[in-house]
mmJSON file of the N, C-alpha and C atoms, coordinates in Angstrom:
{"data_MODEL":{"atom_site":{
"group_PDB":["ATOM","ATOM","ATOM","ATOM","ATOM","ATOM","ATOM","ATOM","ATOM","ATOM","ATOM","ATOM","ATOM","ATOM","ATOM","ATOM","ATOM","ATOM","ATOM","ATOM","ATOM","ATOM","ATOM","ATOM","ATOM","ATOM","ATOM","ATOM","ATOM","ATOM","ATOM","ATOM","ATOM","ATOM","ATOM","ATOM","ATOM","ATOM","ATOM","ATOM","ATOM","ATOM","ATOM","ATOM","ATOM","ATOM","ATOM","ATOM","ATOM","ATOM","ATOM","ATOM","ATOM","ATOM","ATOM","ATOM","ATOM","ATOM","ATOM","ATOM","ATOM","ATOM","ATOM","ATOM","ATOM","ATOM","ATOM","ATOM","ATOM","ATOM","ATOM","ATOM","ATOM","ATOM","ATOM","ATOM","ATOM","ATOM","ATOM","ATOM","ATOM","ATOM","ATOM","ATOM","ATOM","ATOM","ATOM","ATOM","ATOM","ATOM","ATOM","ATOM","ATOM","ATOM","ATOM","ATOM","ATOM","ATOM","ATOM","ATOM","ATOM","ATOM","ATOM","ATOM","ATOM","ATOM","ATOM","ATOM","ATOM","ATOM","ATOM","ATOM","ATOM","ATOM","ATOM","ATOM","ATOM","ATOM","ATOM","ATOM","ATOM","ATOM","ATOM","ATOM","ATOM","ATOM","ATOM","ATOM","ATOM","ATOM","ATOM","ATOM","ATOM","ATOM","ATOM","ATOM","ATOM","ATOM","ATOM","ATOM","ATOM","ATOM","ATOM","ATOM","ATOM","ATOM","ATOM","ATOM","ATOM","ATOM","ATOM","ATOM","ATOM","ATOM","ATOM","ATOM","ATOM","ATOM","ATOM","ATOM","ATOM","ATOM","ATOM","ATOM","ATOM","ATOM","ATOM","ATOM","ATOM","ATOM","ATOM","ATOM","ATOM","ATOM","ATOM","ATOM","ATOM","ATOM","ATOM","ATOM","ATOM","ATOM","ATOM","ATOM","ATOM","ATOM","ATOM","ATOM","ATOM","ATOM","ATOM","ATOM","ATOM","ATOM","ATOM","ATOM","ATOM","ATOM","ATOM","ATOM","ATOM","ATOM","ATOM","ATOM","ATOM","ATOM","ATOM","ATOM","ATOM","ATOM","ATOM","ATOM","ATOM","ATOM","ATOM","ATOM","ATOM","ATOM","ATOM","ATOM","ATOM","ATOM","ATOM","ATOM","ATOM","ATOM","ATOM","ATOM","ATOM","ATOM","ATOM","ATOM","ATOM","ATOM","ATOM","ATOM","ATOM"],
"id":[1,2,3,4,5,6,7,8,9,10,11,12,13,14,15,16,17,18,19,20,21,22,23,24,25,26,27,28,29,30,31,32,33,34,35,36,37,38,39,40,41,42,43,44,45,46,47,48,49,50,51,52,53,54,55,56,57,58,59,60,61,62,63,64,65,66,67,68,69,70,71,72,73,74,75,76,77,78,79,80,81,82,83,84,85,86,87,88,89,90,91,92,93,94,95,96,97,98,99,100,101,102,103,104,105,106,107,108,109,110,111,112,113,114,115,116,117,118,119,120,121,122,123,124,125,126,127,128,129,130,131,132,133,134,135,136,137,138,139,140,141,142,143,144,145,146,147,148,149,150,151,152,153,154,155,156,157,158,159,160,161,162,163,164,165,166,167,168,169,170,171,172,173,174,175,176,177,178,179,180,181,182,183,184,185,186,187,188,189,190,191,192,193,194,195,196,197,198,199,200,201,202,203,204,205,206,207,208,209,210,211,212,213,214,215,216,217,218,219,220,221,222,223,224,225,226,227,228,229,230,231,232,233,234,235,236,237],
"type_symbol":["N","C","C","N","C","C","N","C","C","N","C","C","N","C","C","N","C","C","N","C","C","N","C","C","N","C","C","N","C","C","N","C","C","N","C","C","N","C","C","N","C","C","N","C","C","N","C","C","N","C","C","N","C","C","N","C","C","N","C","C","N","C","C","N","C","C","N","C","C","N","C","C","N","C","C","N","C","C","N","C","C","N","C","C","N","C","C","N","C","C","N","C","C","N","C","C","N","C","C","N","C","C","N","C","C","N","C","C","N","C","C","N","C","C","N","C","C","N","C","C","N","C","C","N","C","C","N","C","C","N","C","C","N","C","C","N","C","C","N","C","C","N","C","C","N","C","C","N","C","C","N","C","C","N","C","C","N","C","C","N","C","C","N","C","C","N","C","C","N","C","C","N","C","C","N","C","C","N","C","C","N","C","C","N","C","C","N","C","C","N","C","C","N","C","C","N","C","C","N","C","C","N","C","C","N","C","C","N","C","C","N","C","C","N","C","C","N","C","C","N","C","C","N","C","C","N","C","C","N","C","C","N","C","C","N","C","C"],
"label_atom_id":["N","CA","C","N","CA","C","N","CA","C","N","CA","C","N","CA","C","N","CA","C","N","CA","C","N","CA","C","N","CA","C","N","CA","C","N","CA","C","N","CA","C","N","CA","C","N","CA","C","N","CA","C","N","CA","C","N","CA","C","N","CA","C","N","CA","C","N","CA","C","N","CA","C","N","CA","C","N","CA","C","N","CA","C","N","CA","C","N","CA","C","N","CA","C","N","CA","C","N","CA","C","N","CA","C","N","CA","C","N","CA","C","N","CA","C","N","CA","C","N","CA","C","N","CA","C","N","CA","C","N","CA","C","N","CA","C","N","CA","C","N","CA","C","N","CA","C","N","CA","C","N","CA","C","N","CA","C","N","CA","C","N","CA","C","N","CA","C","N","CA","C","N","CA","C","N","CA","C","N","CA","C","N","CA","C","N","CA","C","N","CA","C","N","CA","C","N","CA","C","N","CA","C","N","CA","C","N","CA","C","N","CA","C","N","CA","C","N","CA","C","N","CA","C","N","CA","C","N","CA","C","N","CA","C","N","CA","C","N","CA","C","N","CA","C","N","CA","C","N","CA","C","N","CA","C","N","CA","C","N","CA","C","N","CA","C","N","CA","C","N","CA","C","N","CA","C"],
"label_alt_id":[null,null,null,null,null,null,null,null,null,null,null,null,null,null,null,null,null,null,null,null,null,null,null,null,null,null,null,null,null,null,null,null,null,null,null,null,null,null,null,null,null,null,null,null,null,null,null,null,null,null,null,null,null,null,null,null,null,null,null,null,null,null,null,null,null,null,null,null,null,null,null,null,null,null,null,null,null,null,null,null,null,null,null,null,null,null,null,null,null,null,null,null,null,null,null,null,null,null,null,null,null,null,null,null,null,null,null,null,null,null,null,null,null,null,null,null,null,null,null,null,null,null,null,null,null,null,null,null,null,null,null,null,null,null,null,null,null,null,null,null,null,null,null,null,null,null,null,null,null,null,null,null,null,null,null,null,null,null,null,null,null,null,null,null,null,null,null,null,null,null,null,null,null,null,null,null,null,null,null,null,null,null,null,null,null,null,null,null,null,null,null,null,null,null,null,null,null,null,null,null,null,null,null,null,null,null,null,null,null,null,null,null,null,null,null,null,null,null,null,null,null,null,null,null,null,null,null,null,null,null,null,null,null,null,null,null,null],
"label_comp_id":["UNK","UNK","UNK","UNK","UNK","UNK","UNK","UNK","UNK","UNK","UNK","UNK","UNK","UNK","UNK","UNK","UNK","UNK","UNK","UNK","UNK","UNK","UNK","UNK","UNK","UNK","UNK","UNK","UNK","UNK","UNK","UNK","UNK","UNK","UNK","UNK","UNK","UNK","UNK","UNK","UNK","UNK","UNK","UNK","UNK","UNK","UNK","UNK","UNK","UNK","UNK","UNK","UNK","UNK","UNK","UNK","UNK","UNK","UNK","UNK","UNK","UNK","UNK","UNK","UNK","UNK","UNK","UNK","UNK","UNK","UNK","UNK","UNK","UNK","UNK","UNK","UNK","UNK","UNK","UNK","UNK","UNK","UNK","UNK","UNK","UNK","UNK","UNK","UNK","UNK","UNK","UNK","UNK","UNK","UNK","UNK","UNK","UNK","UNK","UNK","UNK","UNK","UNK","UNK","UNK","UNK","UNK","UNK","UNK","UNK","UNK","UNK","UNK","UNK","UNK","UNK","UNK","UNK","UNK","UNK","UNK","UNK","UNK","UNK","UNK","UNK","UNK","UNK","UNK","UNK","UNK","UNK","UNK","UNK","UNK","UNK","UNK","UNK","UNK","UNK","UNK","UNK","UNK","UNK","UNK","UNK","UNK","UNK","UNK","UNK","UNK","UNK","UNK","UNK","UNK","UNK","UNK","UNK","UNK","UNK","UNK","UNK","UNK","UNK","UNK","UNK","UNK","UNK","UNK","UNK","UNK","UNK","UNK","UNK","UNK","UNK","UNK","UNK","UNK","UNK","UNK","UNK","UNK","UNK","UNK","UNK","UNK","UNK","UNK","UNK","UNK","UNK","UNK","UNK","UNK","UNK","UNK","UNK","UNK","UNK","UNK","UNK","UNK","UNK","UNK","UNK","UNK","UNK","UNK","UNK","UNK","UNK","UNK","UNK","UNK","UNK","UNK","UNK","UNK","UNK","UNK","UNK","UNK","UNK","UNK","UNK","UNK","UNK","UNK","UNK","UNK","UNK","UNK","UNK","UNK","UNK","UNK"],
"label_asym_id":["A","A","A","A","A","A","A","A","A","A","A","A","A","A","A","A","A","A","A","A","A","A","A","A","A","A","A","A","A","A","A","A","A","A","A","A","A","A","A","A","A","A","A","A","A","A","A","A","A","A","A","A","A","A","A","A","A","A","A","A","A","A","A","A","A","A","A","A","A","A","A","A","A","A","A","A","A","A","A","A","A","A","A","A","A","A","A","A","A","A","A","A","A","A","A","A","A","A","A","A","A","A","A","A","A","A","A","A","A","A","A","A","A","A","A","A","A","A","A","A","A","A","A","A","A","A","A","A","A","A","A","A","A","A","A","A","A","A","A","A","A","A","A","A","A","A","A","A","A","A","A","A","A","A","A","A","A","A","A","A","A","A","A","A","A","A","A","A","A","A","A","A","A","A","A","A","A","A","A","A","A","A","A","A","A","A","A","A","A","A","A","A","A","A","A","A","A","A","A","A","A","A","A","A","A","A","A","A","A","A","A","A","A","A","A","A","A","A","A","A","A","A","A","A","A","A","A","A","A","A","A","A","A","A","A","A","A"],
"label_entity_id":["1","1","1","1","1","1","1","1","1","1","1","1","1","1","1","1","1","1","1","1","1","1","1","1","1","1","1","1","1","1","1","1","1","1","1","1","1","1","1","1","1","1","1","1","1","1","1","1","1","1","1","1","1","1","1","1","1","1","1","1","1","1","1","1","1","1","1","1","1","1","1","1","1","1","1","1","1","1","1","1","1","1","1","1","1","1","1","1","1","1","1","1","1","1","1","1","1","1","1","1","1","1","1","1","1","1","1","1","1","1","1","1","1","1","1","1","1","1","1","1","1","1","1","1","1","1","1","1","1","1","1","1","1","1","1","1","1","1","1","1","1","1","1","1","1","1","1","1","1","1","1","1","1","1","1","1","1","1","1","1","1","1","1","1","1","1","1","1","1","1","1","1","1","1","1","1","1","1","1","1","1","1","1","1","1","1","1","1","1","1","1","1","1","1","1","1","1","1","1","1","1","1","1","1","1","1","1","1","1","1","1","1","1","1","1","1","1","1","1","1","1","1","1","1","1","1","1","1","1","1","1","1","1","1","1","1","1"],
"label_seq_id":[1,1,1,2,2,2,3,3,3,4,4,4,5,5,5,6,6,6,7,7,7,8,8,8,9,9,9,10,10,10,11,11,11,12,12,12,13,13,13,14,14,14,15,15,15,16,16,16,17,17,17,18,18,18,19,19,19,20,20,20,21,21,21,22,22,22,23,23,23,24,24,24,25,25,25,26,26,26,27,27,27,28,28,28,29,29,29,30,30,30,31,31,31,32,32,32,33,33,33,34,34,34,35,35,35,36,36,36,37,37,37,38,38,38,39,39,39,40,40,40,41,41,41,42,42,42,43,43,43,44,44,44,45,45,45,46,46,46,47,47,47,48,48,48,49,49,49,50,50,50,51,51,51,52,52,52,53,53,53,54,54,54,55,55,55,56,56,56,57,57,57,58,58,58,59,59,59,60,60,60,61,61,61,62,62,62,63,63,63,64,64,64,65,65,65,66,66,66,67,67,67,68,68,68,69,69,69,70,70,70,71,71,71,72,72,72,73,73,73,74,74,74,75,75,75,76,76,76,77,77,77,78,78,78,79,79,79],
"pdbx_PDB_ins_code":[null,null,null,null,null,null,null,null,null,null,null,null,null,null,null,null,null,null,null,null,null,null,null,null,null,null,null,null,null,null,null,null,null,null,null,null,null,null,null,null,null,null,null,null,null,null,null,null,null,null,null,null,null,null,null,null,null,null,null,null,null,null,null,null,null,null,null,null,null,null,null,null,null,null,null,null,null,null,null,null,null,null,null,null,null,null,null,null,null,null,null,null,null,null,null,null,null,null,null,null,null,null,null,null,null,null,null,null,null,null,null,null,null,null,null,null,null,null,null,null,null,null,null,null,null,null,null,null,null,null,null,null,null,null,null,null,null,null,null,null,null,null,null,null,null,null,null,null,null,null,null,null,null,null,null,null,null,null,null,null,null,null,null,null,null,null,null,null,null,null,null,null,null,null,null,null,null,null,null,null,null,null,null,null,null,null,null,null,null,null,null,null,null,null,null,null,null,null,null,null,null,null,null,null,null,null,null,null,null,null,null,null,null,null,null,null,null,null,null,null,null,null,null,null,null,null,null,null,null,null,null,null,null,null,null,null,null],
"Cartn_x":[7.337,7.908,7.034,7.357,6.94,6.067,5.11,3.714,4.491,5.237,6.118,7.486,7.681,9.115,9.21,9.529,10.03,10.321,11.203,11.785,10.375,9.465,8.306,7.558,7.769,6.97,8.295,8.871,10.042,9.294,8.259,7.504,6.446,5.947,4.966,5.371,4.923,5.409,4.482,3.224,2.327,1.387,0.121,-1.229,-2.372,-3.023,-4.214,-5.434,-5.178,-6.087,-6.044,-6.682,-6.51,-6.568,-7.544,-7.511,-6.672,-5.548,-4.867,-3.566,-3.715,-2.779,-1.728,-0.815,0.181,0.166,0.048,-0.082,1.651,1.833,2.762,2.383,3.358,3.111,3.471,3.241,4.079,3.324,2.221,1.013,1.795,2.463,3.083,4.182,3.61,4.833,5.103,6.414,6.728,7.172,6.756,6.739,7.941,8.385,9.804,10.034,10.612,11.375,12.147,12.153,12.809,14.043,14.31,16.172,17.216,16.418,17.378,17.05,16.062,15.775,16.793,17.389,17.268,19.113,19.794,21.304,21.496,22.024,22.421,23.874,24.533,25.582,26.443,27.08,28.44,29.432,29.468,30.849,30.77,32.08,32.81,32.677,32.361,32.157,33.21,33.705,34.018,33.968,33.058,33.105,31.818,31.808,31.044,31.073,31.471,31.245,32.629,33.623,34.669,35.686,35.723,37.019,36.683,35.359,35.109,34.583,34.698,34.188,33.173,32.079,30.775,30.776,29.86,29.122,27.956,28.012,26.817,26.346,24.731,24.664,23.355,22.844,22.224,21.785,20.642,20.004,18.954,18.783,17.288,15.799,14.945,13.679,12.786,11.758,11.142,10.365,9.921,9.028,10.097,10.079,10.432,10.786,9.746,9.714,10.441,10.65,11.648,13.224,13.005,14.562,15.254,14.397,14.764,15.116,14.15,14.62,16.331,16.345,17.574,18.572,18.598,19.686,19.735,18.599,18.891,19.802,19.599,20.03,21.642,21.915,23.267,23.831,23.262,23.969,24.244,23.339,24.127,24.858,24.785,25.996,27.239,27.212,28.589,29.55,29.08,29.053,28.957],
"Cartn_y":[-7.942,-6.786,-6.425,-5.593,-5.274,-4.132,-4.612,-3.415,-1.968,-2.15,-1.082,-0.304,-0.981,-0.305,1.233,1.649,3.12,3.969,3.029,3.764,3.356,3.032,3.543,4.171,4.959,5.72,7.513,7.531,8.575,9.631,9.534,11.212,11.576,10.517,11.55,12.304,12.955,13.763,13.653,14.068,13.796,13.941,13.188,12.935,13.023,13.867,14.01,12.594,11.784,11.286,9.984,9.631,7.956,7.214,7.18,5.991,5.946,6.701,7.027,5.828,5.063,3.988,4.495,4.143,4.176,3.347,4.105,3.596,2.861,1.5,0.651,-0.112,0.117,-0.803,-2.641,-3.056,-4.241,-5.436,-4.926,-6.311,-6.281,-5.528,-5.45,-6.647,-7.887,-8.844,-8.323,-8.562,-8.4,-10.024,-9.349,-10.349,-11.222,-12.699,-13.233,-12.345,-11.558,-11.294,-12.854,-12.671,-13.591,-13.996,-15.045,-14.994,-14.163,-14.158,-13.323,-12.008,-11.714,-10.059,-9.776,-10.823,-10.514,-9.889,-8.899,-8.592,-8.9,-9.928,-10.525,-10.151,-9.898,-9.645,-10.532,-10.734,-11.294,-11.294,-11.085,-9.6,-10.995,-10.442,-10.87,-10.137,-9.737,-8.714,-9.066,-8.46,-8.355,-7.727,-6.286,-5.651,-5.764,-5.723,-5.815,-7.442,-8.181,-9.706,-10.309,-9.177,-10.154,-10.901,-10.676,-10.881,-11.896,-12.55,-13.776,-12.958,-13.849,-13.149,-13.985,-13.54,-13.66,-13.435,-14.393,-14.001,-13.277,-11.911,-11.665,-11.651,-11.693,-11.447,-10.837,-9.733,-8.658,-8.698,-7.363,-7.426,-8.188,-9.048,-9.93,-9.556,-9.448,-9.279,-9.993,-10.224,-11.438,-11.793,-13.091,-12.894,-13.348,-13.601,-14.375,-15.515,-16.263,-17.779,-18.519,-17.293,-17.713,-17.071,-15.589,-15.965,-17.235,-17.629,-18.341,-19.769,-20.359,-21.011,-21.063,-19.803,-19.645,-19.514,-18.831,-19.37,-20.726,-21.542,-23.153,-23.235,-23.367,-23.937,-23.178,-22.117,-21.622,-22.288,-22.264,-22.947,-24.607,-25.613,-26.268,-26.985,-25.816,-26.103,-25.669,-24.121,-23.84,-24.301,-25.23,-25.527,-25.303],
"Cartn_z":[13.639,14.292,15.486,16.545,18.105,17.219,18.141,17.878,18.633,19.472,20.035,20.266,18.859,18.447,18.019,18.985,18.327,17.458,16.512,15.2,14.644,14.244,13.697,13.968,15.23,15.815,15.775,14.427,14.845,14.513,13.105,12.823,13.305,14.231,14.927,16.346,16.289,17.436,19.232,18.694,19.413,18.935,19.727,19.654,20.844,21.109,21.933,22.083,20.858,20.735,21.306,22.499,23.287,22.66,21.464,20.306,19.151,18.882,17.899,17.957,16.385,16.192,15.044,15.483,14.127,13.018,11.915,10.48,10.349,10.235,10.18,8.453,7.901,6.654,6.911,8.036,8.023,7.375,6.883,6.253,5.3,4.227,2.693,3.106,1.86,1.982,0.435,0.171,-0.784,-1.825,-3.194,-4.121,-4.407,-4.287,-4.285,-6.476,-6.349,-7.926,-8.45,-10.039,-10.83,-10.134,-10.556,-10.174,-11.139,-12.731,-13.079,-12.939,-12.492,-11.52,-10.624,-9.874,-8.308,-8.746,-7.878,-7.565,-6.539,-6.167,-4.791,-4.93,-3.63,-3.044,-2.125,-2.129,-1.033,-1.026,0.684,1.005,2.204,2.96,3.91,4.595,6.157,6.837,8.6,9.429,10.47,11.486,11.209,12.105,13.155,14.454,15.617,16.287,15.299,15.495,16.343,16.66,17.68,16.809,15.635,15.083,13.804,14.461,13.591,11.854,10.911,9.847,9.29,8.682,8.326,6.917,6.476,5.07,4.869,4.058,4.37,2.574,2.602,1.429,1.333,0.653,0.688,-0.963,-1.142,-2.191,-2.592,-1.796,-1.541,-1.646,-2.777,-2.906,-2.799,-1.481,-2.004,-0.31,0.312,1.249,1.901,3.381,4.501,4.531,4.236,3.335,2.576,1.383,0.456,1.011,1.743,1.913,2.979,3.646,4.809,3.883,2.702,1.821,1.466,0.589,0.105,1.183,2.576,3.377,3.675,3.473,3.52,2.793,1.764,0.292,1.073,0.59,0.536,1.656,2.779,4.029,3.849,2.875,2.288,1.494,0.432,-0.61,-0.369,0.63,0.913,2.044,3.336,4.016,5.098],
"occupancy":[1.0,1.0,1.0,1.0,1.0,1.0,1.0,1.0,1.0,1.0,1.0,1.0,1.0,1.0,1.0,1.0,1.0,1.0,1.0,1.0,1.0,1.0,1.0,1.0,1.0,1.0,1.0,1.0,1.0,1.0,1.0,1.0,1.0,1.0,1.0,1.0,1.0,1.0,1.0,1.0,1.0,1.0,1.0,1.0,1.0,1.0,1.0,1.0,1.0,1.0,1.0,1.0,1.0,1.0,1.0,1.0,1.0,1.0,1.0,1.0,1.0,1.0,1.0,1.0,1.0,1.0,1.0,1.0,1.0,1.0,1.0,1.0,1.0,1.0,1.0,1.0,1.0,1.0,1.0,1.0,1.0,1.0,1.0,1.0,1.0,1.0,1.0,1.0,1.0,1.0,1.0,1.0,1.0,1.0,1.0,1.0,1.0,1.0,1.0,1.0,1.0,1.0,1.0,1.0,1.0,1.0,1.0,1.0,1.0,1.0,1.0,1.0,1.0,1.0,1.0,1.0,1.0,1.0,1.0,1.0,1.0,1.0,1.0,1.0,1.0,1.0,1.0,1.0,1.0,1.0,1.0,1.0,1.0,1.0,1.0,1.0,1.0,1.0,1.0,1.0,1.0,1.0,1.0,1.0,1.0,1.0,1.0,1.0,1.0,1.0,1.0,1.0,1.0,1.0,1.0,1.0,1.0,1.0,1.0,1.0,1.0,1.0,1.0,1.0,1.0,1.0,1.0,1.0,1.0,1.0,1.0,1.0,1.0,1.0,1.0,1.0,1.0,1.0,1.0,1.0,1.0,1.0,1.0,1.0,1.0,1.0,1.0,1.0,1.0,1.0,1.0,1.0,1.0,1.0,1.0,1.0,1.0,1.0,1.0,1.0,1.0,1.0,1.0,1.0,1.0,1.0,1.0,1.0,1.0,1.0,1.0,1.0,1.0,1.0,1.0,1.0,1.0,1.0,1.0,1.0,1.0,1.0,1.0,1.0,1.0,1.0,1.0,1.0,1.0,1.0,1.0,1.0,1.0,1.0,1.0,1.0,1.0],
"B_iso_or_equiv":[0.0,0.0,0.0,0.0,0.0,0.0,0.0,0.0,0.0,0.0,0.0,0.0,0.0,0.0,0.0,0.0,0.0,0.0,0.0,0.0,0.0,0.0,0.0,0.0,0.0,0.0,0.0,0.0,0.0,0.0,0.0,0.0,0.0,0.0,0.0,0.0,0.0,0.0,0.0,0.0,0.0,0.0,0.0,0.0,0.0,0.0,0.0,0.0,0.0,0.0,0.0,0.0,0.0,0.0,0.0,0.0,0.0,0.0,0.0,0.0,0.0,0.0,0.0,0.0,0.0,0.0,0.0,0.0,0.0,0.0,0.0,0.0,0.0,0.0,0.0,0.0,0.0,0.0,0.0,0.0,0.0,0.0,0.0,0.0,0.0,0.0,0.0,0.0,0.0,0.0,0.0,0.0,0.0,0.0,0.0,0.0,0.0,0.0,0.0,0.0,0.0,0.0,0.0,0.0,0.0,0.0,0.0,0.0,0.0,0.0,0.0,0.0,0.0,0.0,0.0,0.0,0.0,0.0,0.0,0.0,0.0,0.0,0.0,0.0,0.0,0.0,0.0,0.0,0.0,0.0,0.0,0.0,0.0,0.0,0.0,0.0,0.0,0.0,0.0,0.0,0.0,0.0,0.0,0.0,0.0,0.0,0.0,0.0,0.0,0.0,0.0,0.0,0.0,0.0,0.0,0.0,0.0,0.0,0.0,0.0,0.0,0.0,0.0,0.0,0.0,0.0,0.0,0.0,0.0,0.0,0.0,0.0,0.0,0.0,0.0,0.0,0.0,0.0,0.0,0.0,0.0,0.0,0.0,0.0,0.0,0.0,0.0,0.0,0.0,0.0,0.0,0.0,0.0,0.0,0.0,0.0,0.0,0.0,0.0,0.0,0.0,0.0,0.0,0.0,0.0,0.0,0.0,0.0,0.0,0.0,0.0,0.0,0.0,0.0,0.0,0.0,0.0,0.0,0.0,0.0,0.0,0.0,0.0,0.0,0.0,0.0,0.0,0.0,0.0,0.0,0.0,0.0,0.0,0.0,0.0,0.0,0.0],
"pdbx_formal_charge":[null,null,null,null,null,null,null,null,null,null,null,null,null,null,null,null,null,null,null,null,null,null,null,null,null,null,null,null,null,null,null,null,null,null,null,null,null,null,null,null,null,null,null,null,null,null,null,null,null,null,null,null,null,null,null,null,null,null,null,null,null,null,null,null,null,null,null,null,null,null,null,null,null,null,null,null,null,null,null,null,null,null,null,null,null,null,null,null,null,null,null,null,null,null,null,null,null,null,null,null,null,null,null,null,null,null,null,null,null,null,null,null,null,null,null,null,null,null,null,null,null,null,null,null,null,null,null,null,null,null,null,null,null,null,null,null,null,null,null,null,null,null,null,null,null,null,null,null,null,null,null,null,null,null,null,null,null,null,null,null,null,null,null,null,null,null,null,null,null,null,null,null,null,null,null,null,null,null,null,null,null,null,null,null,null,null,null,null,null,null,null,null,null,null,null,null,null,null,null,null,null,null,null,null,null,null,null,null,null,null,null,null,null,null,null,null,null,null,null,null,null,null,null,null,null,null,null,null,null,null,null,null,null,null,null,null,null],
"auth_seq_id":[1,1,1,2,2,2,3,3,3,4,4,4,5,5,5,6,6,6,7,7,7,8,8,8,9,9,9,10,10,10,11,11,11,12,12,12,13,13,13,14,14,14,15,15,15,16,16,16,17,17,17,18,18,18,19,19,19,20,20,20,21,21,21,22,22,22,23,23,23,24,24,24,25,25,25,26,26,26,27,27,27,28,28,28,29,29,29,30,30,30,31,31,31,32,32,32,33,33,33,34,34,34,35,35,35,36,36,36,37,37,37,38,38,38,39,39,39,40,40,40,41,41,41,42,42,42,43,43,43,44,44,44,45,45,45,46,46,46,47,47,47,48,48,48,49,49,49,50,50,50,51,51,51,52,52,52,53,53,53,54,54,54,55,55,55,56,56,56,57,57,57,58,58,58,59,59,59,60,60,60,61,61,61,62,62,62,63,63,63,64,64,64,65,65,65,66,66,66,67,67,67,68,68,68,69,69,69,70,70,70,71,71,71,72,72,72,73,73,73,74,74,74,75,75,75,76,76,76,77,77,77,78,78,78,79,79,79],
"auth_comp_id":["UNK","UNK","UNK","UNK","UNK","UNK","UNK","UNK","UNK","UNK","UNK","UNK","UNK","UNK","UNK","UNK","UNK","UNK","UNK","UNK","UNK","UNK","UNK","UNK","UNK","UNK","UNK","UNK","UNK","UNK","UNK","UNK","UNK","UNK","UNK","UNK","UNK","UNK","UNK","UNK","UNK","UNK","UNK","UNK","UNK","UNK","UNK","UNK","UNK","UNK","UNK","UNK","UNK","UNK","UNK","UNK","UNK","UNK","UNK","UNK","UNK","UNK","UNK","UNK","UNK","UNK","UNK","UNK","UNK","UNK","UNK","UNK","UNK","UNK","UNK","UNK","UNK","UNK","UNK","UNK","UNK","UNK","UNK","UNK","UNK","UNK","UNK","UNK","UNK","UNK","UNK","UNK","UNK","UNK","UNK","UNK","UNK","UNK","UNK","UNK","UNK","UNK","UNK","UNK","UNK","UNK","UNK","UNK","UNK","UNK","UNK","UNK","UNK","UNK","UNK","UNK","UNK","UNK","UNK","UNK","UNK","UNK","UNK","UNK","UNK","UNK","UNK","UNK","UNK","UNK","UNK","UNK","UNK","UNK","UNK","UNK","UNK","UNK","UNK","UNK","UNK","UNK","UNK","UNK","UNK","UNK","UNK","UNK","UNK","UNK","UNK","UNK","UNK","UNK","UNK","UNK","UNK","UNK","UNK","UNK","UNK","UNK","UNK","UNK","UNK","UNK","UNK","UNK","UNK","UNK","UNK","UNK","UNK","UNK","UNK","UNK","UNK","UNK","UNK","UNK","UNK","UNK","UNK","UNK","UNK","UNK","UNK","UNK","UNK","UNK","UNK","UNK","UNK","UNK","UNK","UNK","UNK","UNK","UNK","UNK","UNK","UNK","UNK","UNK","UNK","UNK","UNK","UNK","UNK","UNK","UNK","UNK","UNK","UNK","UNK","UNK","UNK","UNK","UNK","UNK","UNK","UNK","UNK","UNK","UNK","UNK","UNK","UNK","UNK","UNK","UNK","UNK","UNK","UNK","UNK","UNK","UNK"],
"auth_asym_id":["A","A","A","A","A","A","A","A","A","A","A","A","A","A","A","A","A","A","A","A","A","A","A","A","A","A","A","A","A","A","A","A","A","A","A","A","A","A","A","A","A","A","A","A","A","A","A","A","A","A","A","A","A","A","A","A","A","A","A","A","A","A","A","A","A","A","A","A","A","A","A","A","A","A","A","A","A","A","A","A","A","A","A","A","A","A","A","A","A","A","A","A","A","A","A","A","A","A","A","A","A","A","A","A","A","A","A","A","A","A","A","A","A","A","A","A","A","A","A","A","A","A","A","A","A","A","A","A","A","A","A","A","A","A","A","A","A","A","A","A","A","A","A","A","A","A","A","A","A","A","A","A","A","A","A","A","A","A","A","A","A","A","A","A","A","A","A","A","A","A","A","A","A","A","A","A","A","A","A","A","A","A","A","A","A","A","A","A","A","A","A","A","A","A","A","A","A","A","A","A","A","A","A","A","A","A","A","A","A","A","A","A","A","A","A","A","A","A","A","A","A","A","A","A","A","A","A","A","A","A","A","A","A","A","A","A","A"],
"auth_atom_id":["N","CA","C","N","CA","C","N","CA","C","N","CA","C","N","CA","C","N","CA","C","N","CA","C","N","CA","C","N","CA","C","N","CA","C","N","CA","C","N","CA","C","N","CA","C","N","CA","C","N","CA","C","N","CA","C","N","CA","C","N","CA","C","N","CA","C","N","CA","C","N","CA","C","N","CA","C","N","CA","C","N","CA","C","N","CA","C","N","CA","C","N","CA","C","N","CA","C","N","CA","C","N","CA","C","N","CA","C","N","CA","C","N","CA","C","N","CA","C","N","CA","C","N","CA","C","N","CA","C","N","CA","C","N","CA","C","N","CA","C","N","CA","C","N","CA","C","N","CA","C","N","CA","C","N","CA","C","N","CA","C","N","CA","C","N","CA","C","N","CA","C","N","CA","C","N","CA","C","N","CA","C","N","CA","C","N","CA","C","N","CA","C","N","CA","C","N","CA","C","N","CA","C","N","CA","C","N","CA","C","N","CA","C","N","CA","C","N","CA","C","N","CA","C","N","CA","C","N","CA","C","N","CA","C","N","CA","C","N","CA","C","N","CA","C","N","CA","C","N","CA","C","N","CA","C","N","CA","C","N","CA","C","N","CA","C","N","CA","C","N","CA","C","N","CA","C"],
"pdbx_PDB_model_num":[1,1,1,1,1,1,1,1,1,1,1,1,1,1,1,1,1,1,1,1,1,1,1,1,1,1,1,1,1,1,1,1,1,1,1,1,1,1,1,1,1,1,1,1,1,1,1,1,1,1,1,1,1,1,1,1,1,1,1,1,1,1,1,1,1,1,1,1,1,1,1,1,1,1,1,1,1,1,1,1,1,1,1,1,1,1,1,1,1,1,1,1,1,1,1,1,1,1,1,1,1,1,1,1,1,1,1,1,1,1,1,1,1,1,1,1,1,1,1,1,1,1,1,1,1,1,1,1,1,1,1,1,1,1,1,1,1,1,1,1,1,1,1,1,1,1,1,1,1,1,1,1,1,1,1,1,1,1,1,1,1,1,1,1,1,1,1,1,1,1,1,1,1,1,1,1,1,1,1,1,1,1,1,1,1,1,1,1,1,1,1,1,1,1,1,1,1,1,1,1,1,1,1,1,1,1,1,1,1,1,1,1,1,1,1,1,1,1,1,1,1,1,1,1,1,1,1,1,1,1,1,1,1,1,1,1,1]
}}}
């Protein structure tokens, strides 16, 4: 994520202080959960995309790594 994205910067208001950094949680990776932990979702979606329709699937716990894994995998078994 941008060291200068905004929406993490929405509750502070202001600061006097030249050296003052925003506390960002973005080091927290989170733990990949069981599979039979996990509630995964998939929906069909269309809106903003121009008509085309999309798979989306949501409810995903787990690092970067592994989801980028599992969109492998799903991308090809489903085709």
């Amino acid at each position: 994520m941008k060291n200068n994205d905004w929406k993490d910067r929405l509750n502070v208001v202001y600061s006097t202080n030249p050296d003052f950094n925003y506390d960002m949680d973005d080091d927290q990776e989170q733990v990949t959960l069981d599979k039979s932990k996990q509630n995964l979702r998939v929906s069909l979606d269309r809106k903003n995309r121009g008509g085309k329709v999309v798979t989306l699937i949501t409810g995903f716990v787990g690092t970067e790594n592994d989801q980028k894994e599992l969109g492998k995998m799903l991308k090809s078994k489903c085709g």
